[in-house]
ROLOFI-527740 format. One line per 5 residues: number of its first residue (from 1); their letters; for each residue x, y, z of C-alpha. Coordinates in nm, 2 decimals. Last residue first. Example, Ala and Ser with C-alpha at 12.3 -4.5 7.8 and 13.67 -1.06 7.14 Angstrom:
BEGIN
2) SA) 1.37/-0.11/0.71 | 1.23/-0.45/0.78;
% end
This chain:
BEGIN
380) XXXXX) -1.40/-2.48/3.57 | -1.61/-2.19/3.42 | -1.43/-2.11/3.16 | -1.40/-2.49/3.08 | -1.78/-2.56/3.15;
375) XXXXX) -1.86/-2.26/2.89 | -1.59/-2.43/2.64 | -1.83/-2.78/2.67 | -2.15/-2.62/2.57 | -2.06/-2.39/2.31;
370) XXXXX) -1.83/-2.67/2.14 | -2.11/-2.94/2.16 | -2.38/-2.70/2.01 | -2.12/-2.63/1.76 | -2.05/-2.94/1.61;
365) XXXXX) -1.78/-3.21/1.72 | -1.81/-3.56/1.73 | -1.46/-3.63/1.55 | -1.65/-3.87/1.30 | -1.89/-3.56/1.26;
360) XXXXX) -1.66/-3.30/1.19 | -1.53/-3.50/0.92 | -1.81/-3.53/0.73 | -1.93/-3.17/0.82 | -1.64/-2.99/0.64;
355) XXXXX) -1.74/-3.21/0.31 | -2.09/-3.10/0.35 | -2.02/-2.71/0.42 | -2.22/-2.64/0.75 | -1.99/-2.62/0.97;
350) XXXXX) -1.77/-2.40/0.68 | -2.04/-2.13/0.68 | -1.90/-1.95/0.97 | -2.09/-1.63/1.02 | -2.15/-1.56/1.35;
345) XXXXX) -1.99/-1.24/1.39 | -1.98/-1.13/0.97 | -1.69/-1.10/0.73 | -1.80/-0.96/0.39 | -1.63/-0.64/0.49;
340) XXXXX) -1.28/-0.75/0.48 | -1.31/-0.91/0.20 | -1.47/-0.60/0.01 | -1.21/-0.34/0.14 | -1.46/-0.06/0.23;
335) XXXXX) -1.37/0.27/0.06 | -1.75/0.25/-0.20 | -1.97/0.13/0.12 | -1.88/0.42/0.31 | -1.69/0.30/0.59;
330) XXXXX) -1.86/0.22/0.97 | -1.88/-0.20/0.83 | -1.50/-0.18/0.83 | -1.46/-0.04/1.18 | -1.65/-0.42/1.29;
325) XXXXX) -1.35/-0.60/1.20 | -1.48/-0.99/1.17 | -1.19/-1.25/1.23 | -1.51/-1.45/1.22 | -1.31/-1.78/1.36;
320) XXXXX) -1.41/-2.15/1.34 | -1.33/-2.33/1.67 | -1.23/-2.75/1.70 | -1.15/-2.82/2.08 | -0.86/-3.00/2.14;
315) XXXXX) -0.89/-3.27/2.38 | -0.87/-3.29/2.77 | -0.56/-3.47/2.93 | -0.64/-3.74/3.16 | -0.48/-4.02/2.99;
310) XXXXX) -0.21/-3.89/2.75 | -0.32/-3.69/2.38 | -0.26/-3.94/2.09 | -0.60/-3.97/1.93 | -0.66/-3.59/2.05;
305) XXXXX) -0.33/-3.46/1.85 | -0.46/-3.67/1.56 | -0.79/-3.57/1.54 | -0.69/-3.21/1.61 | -0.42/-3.23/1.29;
300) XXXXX) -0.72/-3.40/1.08 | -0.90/-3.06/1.14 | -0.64/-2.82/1.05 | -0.59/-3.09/0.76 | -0.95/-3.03/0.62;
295) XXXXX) -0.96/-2.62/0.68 | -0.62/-2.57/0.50 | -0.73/-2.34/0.24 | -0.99/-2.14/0.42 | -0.72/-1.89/0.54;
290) XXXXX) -0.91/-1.52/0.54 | -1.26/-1.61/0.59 | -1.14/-1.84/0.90 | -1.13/-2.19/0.95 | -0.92/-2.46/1.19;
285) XXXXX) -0.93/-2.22/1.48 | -0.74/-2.46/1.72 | -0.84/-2.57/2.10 | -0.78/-2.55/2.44 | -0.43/-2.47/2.42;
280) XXXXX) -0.14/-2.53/2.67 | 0.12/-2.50/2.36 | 0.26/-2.82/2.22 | 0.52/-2.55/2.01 | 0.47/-2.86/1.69;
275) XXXXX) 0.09/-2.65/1.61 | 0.33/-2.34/1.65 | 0.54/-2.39/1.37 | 0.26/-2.30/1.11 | 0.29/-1.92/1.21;
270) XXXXX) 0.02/-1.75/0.99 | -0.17/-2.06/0.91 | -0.18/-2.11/1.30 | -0.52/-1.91/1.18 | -0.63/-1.86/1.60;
265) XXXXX) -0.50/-2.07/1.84 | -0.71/-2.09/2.17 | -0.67/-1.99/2.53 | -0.90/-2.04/2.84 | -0.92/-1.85/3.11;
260) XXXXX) -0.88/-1.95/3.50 | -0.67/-1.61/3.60 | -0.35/-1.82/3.68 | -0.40/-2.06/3.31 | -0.45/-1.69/3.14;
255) XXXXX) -0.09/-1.57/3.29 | 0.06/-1.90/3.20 | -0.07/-1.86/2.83 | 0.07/-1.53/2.82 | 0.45/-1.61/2.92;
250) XXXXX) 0.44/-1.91/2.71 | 0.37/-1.73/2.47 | 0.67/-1.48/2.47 | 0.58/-1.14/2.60 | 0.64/-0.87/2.34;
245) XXXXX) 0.96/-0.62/2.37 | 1.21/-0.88/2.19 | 1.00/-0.90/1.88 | 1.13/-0.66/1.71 | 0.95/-0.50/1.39;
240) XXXXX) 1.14/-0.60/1.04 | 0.82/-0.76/0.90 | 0.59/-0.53/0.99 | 0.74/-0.26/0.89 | 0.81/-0.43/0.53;
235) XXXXX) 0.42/-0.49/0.52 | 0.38/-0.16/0.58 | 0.60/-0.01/0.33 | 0.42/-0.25/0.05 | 0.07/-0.14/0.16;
230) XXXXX) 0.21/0.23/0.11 | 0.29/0.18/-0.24 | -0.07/-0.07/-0.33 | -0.30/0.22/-0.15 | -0.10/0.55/-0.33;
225) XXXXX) -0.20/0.37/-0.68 | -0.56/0.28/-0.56 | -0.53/0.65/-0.48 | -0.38/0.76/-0.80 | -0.65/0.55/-0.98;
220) XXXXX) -0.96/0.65/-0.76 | -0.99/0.97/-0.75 | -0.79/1.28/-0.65 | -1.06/1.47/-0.48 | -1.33/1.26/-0.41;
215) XXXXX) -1.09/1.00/-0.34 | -0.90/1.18/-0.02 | -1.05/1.02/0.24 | -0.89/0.70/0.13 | -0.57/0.87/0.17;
210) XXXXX) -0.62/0.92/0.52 | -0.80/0.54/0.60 | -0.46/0.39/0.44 | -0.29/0.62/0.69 | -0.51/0.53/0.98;
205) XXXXX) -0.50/0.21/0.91 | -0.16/0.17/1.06 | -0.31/0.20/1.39 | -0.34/0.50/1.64 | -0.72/0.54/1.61;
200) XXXXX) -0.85/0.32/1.90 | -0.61/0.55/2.09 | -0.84/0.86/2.01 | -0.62/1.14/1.96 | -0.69/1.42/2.26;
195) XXXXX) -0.37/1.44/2.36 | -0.20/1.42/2.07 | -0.33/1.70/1.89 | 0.03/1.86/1.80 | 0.16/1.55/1.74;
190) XXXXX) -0.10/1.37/1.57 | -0.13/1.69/1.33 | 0.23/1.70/1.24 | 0.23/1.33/1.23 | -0.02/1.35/0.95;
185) XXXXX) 0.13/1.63/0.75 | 0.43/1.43/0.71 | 0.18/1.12/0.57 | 0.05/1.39/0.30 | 0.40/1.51/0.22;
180) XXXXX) 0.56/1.21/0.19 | 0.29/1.06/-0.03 | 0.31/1.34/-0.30 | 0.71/1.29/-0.28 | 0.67/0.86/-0.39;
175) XXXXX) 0.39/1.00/-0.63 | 0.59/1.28/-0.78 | 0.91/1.01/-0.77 | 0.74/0.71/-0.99 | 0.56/0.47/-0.81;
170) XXXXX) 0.64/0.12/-1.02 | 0.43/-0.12/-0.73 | 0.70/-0.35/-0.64 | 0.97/-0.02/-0.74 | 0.86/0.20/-0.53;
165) XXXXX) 0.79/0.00/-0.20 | 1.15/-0.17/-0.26 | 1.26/0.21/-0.30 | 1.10/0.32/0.01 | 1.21/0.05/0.19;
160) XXXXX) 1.55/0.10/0.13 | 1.55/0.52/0.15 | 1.39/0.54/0.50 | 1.21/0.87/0.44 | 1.23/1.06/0.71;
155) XXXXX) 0.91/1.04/0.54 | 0.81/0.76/0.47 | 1.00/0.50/0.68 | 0.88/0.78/0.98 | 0.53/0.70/0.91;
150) XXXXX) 0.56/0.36/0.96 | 0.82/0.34/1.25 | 0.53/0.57/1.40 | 0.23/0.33/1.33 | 0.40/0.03/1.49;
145) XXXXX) 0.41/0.24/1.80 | 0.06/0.12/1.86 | 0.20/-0.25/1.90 | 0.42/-0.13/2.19 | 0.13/0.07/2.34;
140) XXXXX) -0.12/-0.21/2.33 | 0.15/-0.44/2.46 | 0.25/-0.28/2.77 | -0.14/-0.23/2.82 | -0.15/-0.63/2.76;
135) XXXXX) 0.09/-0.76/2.99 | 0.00/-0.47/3.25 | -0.38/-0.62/3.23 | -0.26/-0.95/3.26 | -0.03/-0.83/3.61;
130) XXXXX) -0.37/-0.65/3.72 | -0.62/-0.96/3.67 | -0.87/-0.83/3.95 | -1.19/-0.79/3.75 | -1.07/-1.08/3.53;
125) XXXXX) -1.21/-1.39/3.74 | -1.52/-1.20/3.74 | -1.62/-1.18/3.38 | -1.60/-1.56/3.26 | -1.29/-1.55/3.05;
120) XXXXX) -1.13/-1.60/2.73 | -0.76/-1.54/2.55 | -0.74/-1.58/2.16 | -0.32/-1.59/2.10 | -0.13/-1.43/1.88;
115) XXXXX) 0.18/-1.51/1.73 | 0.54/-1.32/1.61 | 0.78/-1.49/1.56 | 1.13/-1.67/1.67 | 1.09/-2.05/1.65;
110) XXXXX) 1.07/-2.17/1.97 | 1.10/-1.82/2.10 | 0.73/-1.77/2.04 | 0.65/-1.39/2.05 | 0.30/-1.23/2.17;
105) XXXXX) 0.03/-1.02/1.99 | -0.31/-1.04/2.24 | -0.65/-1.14/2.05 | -0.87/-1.09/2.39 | -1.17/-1.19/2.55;
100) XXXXX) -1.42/-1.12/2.87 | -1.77/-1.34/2.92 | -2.11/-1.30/3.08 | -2.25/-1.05/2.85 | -2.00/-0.86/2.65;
95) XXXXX) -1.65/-0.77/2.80 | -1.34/-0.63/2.67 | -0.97/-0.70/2.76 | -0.75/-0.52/2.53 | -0.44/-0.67/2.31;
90) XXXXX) -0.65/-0.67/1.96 | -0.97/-0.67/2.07 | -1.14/-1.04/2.15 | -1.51/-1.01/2.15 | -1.72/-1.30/2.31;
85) XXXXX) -2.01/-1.44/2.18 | -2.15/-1.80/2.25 | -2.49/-1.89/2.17 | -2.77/-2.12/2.18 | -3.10/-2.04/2.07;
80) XXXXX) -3.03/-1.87/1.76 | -3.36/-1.76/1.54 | -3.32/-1.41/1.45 | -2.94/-1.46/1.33 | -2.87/-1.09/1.11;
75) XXXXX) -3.11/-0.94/1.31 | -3.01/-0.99/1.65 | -2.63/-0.99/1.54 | -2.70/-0.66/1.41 | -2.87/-0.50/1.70;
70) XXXXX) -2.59/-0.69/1.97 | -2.32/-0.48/1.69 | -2.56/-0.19/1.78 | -2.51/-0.23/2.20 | -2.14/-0.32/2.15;
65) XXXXX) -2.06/0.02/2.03 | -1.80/0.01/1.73 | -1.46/0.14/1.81 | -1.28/-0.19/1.68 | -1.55/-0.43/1.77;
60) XXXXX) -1.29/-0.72/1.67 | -1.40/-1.06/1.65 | -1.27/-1.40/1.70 | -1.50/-1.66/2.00 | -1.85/-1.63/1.77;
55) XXXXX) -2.04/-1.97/1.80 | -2.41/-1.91/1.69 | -2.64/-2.22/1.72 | -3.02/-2.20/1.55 | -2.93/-2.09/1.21;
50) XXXXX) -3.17/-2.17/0.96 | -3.29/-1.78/0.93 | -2.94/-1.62/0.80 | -3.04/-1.27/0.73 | -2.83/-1.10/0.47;
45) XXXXX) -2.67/-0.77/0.45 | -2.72/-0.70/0.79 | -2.81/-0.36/0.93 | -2.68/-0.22/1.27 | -2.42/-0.12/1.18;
40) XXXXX) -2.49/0.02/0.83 | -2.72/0.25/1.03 | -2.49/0.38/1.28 | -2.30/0.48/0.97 | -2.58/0.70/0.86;
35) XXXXX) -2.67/0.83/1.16 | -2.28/0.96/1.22 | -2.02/0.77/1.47 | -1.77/0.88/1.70 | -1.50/0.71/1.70;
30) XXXXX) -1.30/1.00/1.46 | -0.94/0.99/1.34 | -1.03/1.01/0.98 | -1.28/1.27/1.03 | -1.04/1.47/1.24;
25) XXXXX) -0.73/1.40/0.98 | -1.01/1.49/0.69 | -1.10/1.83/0.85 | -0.74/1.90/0.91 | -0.63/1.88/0.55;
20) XXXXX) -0.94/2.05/0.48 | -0.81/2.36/0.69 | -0.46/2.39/0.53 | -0.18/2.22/0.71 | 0.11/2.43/0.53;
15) XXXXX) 0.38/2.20/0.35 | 0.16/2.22/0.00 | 0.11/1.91/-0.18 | 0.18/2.02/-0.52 | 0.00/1.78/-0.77;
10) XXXXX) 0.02/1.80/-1.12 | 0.29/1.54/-1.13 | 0.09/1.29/-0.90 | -0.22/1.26/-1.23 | -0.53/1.26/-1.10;
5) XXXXX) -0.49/1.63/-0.97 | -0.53/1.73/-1.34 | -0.92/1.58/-1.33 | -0.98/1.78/-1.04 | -1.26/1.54/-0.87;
% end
C-alpha cells in the first residue's frame, strides 16, 4: 500500500483507463470462479451434525454453481433426511432438484412500496410460464437499471444527494472527486464492454465490489471511508426509485396462483403494512439473520390470522429464511461483509432456540411438518 495514497488529497485519479484499472473492472465483473474461491464454496465453516431436517425456501446463488453450493450443503448438514431446498434469485426463475423459486421485487399500491415476494414451484408447471417469465425479465432489467441512476448521482454528480452522502459520513471534496472519477471510469468500461458484461454483475455491488478491489493499494481507512459515502448514495437511490414500472402484488401473486406455485412473505419487517394487505400467501418468514427482532410476534401474528381464518381456508405456514448470498462466500475472507457471510442455506437456529420452540409447538409447527405439507401444496 502507498502510504501517501491513504490520504484522498494525495491522490490524482487520472481520467485515462490505465491497464490495472481495467484488470480490476474484469476481476470485479467476473462469474467465473478461481480454485481458491471454489474452495471456500464448497467448505463450511462449521458442521452442524444434529441436524436431521433442512428447510431452505430464501437463498440467493448469486453466480455460484449449484453443483458446489449441493458440496457445501452436503457437508455442512451430513446427516439431513428430510429436506426442502429451493433457490429464489432475485427476479429469475432457477431450478434445483424437483423445485423452481424466485425473490421477485413488486409494488403494493395499498400502501405504496416496494415488496417482494418468495415464489415456488414443482419444475414442470413453470416450463411453459411465458407471461411469468416476461413479469420477471421486465423486472430483472428494470431493477438492474438501479445501478445506472447510481453511478450517474455520482458523477453527473447529482449535487443533493451527493452532499447529504458527504456530509452523513464528513467526506471532504478530494474524497467526494476521488470517487467520481473511479465510478466514471466504471461506466466508461461497462459501456464500451457492454456486450459481453455478465448480467449477474450489473448490481450496485459492483461499485462497492470496485473499491474493495482497490485495498491493497489505498488501504483500508480511505476505503472503509469511500464504503460508508457511497452506501449513503445508494440508499438515497433506493429510496427515491419509482415504483410505477414494477408489477403490483397482486399482479404476481395471481400469476403464481395460474401457474400452481405457492407464495410466501419474506422479512414483512421491511414493509410492515403488508401483514394488514390479506395477501393470497401461504405463509410468513417470521426469522431471518437480518431481522431477528420480531421473531415472537411474527409468530403470534400467524396464530392469530389462522385462529380467525374462515372454514375451508388453509393456514399460514410458519418459514424461517437463510437470506443467504452465496457471491459473498467467493470474496477473500478479509472484503467479505461479516453478517452477510455468516448466513448459511439451512442454517436457521431460531427452531431450535427454546423460547422460539415453545411457541412453535402450541402452534404445531416444526420443520418436518412444514417440509411435508408445502410439498403437497406445490404439488396440489
Amino acid at each position: 500500500m502507498n502510504t501517501a495514497a491513504s490520504c484522498p488529497a494525495a491522490v490524482k485519479v487520472s481520467p485515462e483507463i490505465s491497464d490495472e484499472d481495467r484488470r480490476i473492472f474484469h476481476d470485479v465483473i467476473s462469474t467465473d470462479l478461481a480454485d481458491w474461491q471454489i474452495e471456500q464454496v464448497i467448505t463450511p465453516s462449521k458442521i452442524h451434525a444434529r441436524q436431521e431436517n433442512m428447510l431452505a425456501l430464501h437463498w440467493h446463488p448469486e453466480f455460484v454453481p449449484l453443483k458446489y453450493i449441493s458440496q457445501r450443503v452436503k457437508k455442512m448438514f451430513p446427516n439431513v433426511q428430510d429436506k426442502l431446498m429451493i433457490p429464489t434469485q432475485h427476479n429469475v426463475l432457477m431450478s434445483y432438484g424437483d423445485y423452481t423459486g424466485v425473490e421477485v421485487d413488486c409494488y403494493a399500491s395499498g400502501f405504496n412500496q416496494k415488496v417482494q415476494l418468495l415464489l415456488h414451484f414443482e419444475n414442470e408447471k413453470v416450463q411453459e410460464a411465458h407471461v411469468l417469465k416476461s413479469m420477471l425479465a421486465h423486472t430483472f432489467k428494470y431493477r438492474s437499471s438501479q445501478l445506472f441512476e447510481y453511478m450517474d448521482s455520482i458523477t453527473k454528480p447529482m449535487e443533493e444527494r451527493v452532499e447529504k452522502a458527504a456530509k452523513a459520513t464528513g467526506a471532504d471534496e478530494e474524497l467526494v472527486e476521488m470517487v467520481r472519477g473511479y465510478v466514471t471510469k466504471i461506466q466508461t468500461m461497462l459501456d464500451e464492454e457492454w456486450s459481453s458484461v455478465p448480467k449477474d454483475s450489473i448490481k450496485n455491488k459492483l461499485i462497492g465490489n470496485y473499491f474493495d478491489a482497490m485495498r491493497p493499494k489505498y488501504g483500508d481507512t480511505l476505503i472503509n471511508r469511500i464504503q460508508a459515502y457511497i452506501k449513503v448514495i445508494k440508499k438515497q437511490v433506493k429510496a427515491d426509485f419509482s415504483l410505477k414500472f414494477f408489477y403490483r402484488a397482486t399482479e404476481v401473486i395471481e400469476e403464481a396462483r395460474s401457474l400452481g406455485g405457492c407464495v410466501v412473505i419474506p422479512h414483512p419487517e421491511e414493509f410492515w403494512p403488508i401483514l394488514l394487505a390479506k395477501y393470497d400467501v401461504d405463509g410468513i418468514e417470521v426469522w431471518n439473520p437480518q431481522s431477528q427482532r420480531y421473531t415472537d410476534f411474527l409468530i403470534s401474528v400467524v396464530n392469530e390470522q389462522n385462529a380467525s381464518r374462515r372454514t375451508g381456508d388453509k393456514e399460514l405456514l410458519i418459514f424461517m429464511g437463510d437470506d443467504c448470498h452465496m457471491s459473498e462466500k467467493t470474496k477473500p475472507i478479509e472484503t467479505q461483509e461479516r453478517a452477510k457471510a455468516a448466513r448459511e442455506i439451512g442454517l436457521q437456529p431460531a427452531w431450535d432456540d427454546l423460547n422460539i420452540r415453545k411457541k412453535l409447538i402450541v402452534a404445531g409447527i416444526d420443520r418436518h411438518s412444514v417440509i411435508t405439507e408445502y410439498k403437497a401444496r406445490m404439488a396440489g
